[in-house]
ZABADREN-738168 format. One record per residue (C-alpha): residue number from 1; residue in three letters; x, y, z negated. Coordinates in steps of 0.25 Angstrom, whole numbers, plus 5000, padded with zeros to 4 digits. Layout:
N
@seq->NUM; type->ALA; c1->X; c2->Y; c3->Z .
...
***
This chain:
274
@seq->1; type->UNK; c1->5269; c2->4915; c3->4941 .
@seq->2; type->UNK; c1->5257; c2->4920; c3->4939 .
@seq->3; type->UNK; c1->5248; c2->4933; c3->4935 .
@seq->4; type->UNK; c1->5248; c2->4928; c3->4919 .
@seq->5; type->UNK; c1->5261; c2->4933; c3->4914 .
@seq->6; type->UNK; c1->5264; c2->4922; c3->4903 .
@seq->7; type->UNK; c1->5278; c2->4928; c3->4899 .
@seq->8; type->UNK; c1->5286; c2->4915; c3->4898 .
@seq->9; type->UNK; c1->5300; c2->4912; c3->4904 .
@seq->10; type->UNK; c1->5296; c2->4898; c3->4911 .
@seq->11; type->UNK; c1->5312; c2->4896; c3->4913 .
@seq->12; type->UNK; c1->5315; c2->4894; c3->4898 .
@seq->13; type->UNK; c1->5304; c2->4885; c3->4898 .
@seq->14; type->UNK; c1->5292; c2->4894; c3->4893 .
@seq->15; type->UNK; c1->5278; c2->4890; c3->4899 .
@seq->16; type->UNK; c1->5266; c2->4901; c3->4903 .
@seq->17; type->UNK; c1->5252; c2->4900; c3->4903 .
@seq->18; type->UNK; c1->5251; c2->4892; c3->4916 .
@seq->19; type->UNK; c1->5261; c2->4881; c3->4909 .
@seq->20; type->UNK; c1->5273; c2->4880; c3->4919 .
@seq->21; type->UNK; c1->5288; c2->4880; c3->4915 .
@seq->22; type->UNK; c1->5300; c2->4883; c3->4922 .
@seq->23; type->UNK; c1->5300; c2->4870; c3->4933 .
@seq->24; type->UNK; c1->5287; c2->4869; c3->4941 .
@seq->25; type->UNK; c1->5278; c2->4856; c3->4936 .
@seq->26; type->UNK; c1->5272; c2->4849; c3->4948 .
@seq->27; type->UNK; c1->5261; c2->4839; c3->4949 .
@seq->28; type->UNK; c1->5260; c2->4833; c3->4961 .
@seq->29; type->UNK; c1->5266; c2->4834; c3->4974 .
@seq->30; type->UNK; c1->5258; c2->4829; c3->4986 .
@seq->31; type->UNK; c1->5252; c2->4830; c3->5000 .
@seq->32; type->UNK; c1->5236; c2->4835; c3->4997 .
@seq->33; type->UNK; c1->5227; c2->4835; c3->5009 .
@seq->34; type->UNK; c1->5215; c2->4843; c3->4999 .
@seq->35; type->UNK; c1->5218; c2->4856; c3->5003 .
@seq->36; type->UNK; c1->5212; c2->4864; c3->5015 .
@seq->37; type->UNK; c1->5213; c2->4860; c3->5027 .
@seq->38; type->UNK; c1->5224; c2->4870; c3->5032 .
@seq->39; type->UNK; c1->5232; c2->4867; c3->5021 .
@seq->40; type->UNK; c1->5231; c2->4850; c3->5020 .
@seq->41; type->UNK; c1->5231; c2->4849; c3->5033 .
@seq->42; type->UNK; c1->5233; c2->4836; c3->5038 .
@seq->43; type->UNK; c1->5246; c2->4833; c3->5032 .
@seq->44; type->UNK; c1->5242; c2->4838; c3->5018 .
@seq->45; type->UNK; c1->5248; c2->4849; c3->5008 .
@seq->46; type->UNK; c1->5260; c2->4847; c3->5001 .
@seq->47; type->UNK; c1->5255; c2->4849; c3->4987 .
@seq->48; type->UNK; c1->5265; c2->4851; c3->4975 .
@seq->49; type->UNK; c1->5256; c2->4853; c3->4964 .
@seq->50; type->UNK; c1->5261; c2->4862; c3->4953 .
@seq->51; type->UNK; c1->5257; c2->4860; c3->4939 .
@seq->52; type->UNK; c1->5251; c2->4871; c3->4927 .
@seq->53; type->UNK; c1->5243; c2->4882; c3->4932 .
@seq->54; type->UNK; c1->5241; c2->4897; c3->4929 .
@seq->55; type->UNK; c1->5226; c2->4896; c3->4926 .
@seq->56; type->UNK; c1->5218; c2->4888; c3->4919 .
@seq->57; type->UNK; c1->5206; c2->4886; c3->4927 .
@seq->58; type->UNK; c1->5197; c2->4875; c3->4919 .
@seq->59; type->UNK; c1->5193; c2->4868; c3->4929 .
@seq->60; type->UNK; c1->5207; c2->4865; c3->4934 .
@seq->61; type->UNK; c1->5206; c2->4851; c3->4941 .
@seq->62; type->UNK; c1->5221; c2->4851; c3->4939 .
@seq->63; type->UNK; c1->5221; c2->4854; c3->4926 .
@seq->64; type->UNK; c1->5231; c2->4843; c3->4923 .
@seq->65; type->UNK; c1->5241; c2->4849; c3->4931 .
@seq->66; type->UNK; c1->5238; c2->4863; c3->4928 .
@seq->67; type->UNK; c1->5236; c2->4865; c3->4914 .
@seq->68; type->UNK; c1->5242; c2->4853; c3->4911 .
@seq->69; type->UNK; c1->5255; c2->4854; c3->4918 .
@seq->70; type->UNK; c1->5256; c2->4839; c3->4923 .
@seq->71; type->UNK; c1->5266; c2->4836; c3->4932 .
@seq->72; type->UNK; c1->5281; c2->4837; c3->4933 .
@seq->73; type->UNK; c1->5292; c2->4848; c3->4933 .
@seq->74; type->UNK; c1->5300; c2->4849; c3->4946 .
@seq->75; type->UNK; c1->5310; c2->4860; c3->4949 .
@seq->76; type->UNK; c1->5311; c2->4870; c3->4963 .
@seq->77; type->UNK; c1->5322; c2->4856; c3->4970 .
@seq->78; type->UNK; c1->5310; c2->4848; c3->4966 .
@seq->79; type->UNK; c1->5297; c2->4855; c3->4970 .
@seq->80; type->UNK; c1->5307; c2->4858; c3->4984 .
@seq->81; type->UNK; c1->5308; c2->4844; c3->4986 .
@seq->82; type->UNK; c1->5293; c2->4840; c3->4984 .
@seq->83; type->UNK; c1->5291; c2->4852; c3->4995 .
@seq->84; type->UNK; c1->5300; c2->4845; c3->5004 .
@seq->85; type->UNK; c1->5293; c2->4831; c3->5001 .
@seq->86; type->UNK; c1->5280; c2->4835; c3->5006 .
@seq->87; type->UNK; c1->5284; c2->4843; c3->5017 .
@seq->88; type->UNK; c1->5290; c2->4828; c3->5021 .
@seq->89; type->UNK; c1->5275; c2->4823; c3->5017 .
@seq->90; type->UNK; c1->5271; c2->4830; c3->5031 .
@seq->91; type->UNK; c1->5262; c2->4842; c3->5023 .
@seq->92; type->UNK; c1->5258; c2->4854; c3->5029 .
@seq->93; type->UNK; c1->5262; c2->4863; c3->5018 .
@seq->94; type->UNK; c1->5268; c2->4861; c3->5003 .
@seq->95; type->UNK; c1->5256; c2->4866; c3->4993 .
@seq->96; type->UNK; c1->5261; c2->4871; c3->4981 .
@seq->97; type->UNK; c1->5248; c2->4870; c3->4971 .
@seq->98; type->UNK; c1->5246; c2->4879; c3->4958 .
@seq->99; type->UNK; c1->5260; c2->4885; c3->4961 .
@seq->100; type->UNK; c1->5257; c2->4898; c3->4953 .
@seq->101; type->UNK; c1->5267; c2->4893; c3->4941 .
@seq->102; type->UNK; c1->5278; c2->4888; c3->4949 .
@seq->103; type->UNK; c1->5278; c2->4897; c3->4959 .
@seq->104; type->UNK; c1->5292; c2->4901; c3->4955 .
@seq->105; type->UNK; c1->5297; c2->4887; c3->4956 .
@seq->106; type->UNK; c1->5288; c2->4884; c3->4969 .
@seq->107; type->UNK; c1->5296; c2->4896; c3->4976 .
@seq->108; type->UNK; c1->5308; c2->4890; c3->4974 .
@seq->109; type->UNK; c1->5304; c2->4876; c3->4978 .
@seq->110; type->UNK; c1->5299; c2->4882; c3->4992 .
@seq->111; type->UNK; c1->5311; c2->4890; c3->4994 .
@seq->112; type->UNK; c1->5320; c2->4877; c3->4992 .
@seq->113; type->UNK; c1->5312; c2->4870; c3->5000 .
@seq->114; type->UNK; c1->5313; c2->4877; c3->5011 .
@seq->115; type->UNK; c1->5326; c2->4877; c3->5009 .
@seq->116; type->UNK; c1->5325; c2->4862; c3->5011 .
@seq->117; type->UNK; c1->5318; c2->4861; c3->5024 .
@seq->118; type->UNK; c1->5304; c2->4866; c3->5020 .
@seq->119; type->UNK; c1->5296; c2->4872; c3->5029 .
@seq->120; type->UNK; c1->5280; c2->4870; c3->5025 .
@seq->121; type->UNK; c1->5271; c2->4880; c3->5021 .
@seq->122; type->UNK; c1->5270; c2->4883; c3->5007 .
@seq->123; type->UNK; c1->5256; c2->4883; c3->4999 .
@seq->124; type->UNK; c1->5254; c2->4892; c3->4985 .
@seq->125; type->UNK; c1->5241; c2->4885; c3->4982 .
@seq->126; type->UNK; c1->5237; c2->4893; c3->4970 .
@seq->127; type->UNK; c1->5226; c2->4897; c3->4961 .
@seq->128; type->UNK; c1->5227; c2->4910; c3->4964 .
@seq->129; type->UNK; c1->5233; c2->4916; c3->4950 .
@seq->130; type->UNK; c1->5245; c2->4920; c3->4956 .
@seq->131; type->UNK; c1->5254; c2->4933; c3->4953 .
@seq->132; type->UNK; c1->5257; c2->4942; c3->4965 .
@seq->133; type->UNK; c1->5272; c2->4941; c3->4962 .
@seq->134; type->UNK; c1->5272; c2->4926; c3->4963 .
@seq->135; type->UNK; c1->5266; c2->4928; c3->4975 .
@seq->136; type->UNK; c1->5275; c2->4938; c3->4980 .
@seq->137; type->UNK; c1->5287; c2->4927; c3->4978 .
@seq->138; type->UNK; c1->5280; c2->4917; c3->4986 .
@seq->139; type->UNK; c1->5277; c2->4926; c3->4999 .
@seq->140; type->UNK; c1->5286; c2->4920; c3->5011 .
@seq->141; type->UNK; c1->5286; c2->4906; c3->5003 .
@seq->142; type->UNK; c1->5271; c2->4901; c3->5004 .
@seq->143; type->UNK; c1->5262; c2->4900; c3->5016 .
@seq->144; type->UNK; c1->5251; c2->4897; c3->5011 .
@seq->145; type->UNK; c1->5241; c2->4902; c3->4998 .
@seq->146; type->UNK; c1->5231; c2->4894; c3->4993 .
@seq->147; type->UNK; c1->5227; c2->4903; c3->4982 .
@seq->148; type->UNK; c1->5212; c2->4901; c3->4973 .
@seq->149; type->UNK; c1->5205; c2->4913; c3->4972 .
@seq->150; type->UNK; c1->5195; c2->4907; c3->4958 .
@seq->151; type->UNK; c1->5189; c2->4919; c3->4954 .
@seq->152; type->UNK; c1->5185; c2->4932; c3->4953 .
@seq->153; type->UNK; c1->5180; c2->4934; c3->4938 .
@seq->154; type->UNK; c1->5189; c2->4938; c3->4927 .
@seq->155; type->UNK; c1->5180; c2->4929; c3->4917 .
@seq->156; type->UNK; c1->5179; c2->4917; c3->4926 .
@seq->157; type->UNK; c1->5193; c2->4918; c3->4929 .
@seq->158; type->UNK; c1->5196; c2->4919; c3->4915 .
@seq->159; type->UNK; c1->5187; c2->4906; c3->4909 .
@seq->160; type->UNK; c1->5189; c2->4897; c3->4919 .
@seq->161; type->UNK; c1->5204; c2->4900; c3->4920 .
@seq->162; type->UNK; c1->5212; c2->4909; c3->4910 .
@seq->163; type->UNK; c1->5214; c2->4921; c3->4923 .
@seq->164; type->UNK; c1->5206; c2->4931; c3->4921 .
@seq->165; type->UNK; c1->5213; c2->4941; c3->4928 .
@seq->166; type->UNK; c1->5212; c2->4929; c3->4941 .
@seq->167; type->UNK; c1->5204; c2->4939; c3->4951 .
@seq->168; type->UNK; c1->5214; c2->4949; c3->4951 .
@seq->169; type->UNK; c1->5227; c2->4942; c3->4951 .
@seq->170; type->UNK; c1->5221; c2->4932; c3->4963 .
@seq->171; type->UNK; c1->5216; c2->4942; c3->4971 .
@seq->172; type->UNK; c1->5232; c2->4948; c3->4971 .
@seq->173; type->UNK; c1->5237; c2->4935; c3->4974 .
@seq->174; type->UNK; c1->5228; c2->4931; c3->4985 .
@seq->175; type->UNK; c1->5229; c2->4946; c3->4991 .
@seq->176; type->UNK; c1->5246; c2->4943; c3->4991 .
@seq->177; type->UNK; c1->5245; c2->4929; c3->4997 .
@seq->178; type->UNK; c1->5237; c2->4936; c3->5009 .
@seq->179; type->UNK; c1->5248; c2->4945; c3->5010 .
@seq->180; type->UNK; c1->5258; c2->4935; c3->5011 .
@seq->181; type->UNK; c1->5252; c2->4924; c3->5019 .
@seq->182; type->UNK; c1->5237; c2->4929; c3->5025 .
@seq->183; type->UNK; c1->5227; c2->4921; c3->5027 .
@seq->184; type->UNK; c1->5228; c2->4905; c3->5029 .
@seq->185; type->UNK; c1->5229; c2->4901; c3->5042 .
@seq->186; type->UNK; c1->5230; c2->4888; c3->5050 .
@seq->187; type->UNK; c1->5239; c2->4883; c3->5062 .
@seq->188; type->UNK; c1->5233; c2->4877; c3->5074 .
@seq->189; type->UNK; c1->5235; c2->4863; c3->5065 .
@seq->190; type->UNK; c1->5226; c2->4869; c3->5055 .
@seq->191; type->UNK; c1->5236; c2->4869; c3->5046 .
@seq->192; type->UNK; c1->5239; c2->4883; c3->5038 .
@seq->193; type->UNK; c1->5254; c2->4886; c3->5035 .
@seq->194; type->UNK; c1->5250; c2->4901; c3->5029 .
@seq->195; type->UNK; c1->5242; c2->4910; c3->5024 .
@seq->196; type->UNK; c1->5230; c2->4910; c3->5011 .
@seq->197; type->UNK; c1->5219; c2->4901; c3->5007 .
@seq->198; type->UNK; c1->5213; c2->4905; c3->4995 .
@seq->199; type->UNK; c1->5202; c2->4895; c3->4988 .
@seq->200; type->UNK; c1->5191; c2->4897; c3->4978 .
@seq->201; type->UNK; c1->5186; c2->4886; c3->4970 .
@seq->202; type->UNK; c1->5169; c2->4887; c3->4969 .
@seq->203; type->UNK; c1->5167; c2->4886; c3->4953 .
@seq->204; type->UNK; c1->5154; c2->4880; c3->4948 .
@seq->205; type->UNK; c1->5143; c2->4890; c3->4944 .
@seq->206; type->UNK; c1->5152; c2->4902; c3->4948 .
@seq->207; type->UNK; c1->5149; c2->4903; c3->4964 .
@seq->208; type->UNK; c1->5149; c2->4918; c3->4961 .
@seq->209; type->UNK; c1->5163; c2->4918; c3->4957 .
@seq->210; type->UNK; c1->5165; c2->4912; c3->4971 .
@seq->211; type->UNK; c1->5159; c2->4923; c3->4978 .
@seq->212; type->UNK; c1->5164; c2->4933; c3->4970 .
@seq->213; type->UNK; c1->5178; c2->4928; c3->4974 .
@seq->214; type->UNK; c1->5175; c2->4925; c3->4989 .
@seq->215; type->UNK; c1->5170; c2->4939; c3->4990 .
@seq->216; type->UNK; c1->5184; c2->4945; c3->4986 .
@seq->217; type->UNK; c1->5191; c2->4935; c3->4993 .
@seq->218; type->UNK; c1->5181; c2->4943; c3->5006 .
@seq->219; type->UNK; c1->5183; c2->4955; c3->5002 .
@seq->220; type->UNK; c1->5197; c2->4954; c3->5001 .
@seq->221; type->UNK; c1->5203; c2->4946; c3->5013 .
@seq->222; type->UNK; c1->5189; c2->4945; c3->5021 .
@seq->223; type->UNK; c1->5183; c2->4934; c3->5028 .
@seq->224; type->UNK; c1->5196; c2->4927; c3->5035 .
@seq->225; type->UNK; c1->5201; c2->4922; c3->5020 .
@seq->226; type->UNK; c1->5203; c2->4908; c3->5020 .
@seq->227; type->UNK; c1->5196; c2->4903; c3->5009 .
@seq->228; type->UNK; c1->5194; c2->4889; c3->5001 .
@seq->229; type->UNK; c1->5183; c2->4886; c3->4993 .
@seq->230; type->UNK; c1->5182; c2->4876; c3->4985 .
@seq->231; type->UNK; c1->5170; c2->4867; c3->4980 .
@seq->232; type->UNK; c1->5178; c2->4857; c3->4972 .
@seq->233; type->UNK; c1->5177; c2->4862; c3->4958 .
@seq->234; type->UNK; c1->5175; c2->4852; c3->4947 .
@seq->235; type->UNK; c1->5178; c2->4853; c3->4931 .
@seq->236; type->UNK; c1->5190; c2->4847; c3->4928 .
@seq->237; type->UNK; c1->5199; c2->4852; c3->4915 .
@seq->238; type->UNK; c1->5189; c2->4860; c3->4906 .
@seq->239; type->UNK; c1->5179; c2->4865; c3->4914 .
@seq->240; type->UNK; c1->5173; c2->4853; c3->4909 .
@seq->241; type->UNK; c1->5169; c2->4857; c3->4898 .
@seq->242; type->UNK; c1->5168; c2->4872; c3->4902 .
@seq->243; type->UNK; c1->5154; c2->4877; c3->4905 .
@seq->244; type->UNK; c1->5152; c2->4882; c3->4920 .
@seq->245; type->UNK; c1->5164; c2->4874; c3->4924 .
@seq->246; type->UNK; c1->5158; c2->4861; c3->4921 .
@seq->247; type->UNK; c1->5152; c2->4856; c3->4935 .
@seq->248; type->UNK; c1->5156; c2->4856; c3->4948 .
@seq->249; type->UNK; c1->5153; c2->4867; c3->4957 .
@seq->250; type->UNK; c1->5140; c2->4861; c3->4967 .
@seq->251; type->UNK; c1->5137; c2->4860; c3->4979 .
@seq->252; type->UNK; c1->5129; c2->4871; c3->4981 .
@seq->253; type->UNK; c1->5141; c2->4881; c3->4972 .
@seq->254; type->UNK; c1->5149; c2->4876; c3->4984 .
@seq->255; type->UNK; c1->5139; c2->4880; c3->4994 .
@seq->256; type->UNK; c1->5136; c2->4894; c3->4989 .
@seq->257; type->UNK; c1->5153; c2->4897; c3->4988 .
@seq->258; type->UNK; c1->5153; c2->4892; c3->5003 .
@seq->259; type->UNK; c1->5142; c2->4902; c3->5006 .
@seq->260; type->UNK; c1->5148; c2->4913; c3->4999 .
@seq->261; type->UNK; c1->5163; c2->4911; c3->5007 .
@seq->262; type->UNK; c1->5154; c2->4911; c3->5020 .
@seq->263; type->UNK; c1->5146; c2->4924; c3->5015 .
@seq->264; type->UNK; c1->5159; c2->4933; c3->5013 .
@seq->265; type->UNK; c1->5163; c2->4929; c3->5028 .
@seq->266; type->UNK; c1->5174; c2->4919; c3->5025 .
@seq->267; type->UNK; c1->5178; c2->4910; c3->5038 .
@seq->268; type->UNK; c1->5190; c2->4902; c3->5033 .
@seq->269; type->UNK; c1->5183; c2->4894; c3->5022 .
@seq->270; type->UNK; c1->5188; c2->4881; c3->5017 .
@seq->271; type->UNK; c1->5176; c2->4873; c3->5012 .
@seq->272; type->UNK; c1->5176; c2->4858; c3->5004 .
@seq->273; type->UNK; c1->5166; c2->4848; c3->5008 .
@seq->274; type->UNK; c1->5158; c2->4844; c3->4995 .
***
């Protein structure tokens, strides 16, 4: 369920842009200690990571699993159970990853769950392409949004991943999941259990674009936005072969995006070590 409105009946078996059917297709299921810190913790994130995507971004380091839909089906008794699994694992959280296409299917896991004995936040760990009446199902069922905010251009949007109405659509989402949840915030554990973080991968040659997303980000929810960004860009999938997408981004790219989120005032700034 997102802004693209393929016209397909996903329950008689028709498939959309993004490539899902009827039953949500999962690739892994496991405890990840790579997310930020408030998130992996100490115990890790349960992650259930969801197959097919709604973009197409052609770097995609995933690209196997999201474009090429490797992995297997499970219904809503099965994705519950996996929930309950992990919160057996000791996690802090269940991290639902690219839910967007099964967010239908993800809701009635949870609520099944829950059901069941369930009782960890749950994480919508999104690329940020998410339409406001998705959204609008999921409020009072996550706790945590970990939306990408990739970019501001329409063109850039556009080449490097088939959206180029991005910008507006993620500025909506990201403004609702404010509403619902504020802004990310940690226990005396260090360990957050609601609220937003959004991330921003730095693109090679395109620190502009970084800016100019950073600035809106500013101008929109001021200096106290917890903010990730991220340095770890590489070219997998086409971008090989793709001009401008073809390297990874430098040290001194990295740099200049750290300088630019501490030049628009934000204190809440998740940096990786390079």
């Amino acid at each position: 369920m997102c802004p693209r409105e393929c016209g397909v009946n996903r329950l008689e078996g028709e498939r959309g842009f993004c490539g899902a059917g009827r039953l949500a297709r999962v690739a892994a299921v496991s405890v990840h200690h790579g997310e930020e810190p408030p998130i992996s913790g100490t115990r890790g994130s349960g992650t259930i990571f969801f197959s097919h995507c709604n973009m197409k971004c052609l770097f995609c380091q995933n690209y196997p699993i999201s474009q090429y839909g490797n992995g297997r089906e499970m219904d809503t008794e099965m994705l519950a159970g996996e929930m309950l699994r992990l919160r057996e694992l000791g996690v802090h959280n269940v991290n639902f990853v690219t839910p967007t296409p099964h967010a239908p299917q993800m809701l009635e896991a949870v609520l099944l769950a829950r059901g069941k004995g369930f009782d960890l936040p749950v994480v919508y760990n999104t690329n940020g392409y998410d339409a406001l009446e998705t959204l609008a199902l999921l409020e009072g069922v996550v706790d945590i949004y970990l939306p990408d905010a990739k970019y501001l251009s329409a063109d850039l949007a556009n080449t490097a991943s088939e959206t180029p109405d991005y910008a507006r659509h993620n500025e909506i989402a990201i403004d609702e999941m404010v509403r619902q949840v504020g802004f990310l915030s940690s226990g005396d554990d260090g360990i957050a259990a609601r609220g937003v973080l959004v991330r921003h991968l730095v693109l090679p040659g395109r620190v502009g674009e970084t800016e100019a997303v950073l600035a809106r980000l500013s101008g929109s929810y001021g200096p106290e936005l917890p903010l990730s960004l991220m340095g770890q860009y590489f070219p997998a999938w086409r971008a090989p072969d793709t001009d401008g997408f073809d390297r990874k981004v430098t040290r001194k790219e990295y740099d200049r995006a750290i300088e630019a989120a501490e030049r628009f005032g934000f204190r809440n700034v998740f940096i990786q070590e390079r």
